[in-house]
C-alpha positions as CSV (number, residue, x, y, z in Angstrom):
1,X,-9.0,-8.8,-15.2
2,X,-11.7,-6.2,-15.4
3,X,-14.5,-6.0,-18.8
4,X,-14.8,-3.3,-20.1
5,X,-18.4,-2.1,-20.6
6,X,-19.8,0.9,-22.8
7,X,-22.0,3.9,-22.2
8,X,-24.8,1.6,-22.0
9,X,-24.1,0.1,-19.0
10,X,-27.1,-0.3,-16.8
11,X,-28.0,2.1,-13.9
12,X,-29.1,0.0,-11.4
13,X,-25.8,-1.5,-11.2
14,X,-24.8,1.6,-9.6
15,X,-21.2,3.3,-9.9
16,X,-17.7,1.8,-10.0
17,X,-15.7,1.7,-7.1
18,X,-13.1,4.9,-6.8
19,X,-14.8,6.3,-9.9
20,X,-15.1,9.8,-8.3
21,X,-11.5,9.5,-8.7
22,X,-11.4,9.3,-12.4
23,X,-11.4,6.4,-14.4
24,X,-7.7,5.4,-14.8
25,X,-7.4,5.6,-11.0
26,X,-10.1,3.8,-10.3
27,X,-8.9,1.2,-12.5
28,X,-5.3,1.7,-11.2
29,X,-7.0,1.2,-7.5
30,X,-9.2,-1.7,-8.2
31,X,-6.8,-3.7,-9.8
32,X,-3.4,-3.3,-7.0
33,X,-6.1,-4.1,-4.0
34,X,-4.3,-7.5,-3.4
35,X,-1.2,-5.9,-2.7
36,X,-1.9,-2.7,-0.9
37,X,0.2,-1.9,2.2
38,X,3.0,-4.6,1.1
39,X,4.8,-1.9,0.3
40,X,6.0,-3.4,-3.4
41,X,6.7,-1.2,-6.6
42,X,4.4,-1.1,-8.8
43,X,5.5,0.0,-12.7
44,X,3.4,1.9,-14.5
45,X,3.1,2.4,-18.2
46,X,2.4,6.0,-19.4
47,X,-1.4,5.4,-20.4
48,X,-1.4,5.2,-16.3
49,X,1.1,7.6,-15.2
50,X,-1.2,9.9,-13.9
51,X,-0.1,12.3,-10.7
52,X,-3.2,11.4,-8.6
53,X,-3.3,7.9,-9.1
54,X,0.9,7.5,-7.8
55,X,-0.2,9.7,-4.6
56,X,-3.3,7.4,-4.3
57,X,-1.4,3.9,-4.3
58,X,1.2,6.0,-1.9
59,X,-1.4,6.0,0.6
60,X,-2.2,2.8,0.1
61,X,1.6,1.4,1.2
62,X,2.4,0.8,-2.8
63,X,5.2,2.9,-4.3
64,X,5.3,3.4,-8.1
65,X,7.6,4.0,-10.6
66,X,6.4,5.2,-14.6
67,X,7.5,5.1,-17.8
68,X,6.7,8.9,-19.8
69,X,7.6,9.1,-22.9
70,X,9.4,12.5,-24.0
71,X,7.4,14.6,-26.2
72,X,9.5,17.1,-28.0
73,X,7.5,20.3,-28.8
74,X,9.1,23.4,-31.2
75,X,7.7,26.5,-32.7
76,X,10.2,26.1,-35.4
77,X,8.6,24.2,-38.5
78,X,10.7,21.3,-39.9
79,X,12.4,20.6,-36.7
């Protein structure tokens, strides 16, 4: 489990780990750190399906597997 804080959060408690890397992948990092090089699957729901954060658990011996949900775009109205 992680809290959540807001902008607010204090300065001196300086940066979150793997926060250069953005903040899903961060999160996605901190919270598979028990398993890394185990070499499990780890299933991702689409809110975390993001390209960098599957290559980053790769190189941490974890592969991944994500559910995206189609999006259907048209340029024809009513369709």
């Amino acid at each position: 489990m992680e809290m959540v804080e807001g902008k607010g959060r204090a300065k001196d408690l300086g940066k979150m780990e793997f926060e250069s890397l953005g903040k899903t992948v961060g999160l996605l990092l901190r919270m598979t750190r028990p398993i890394w090089n185990t070499g499990r699957v780890v299933i991702l729901d689409s809110g975390f399906c993001v390209l960098s954060g599957i290559v980053e658990l790769a190189k941490r011996g974890l592969h991944s597997g994500a559910l995206i949900k189609k999006r259907q775009y048209s340029g024809r109205s009513g369709s």
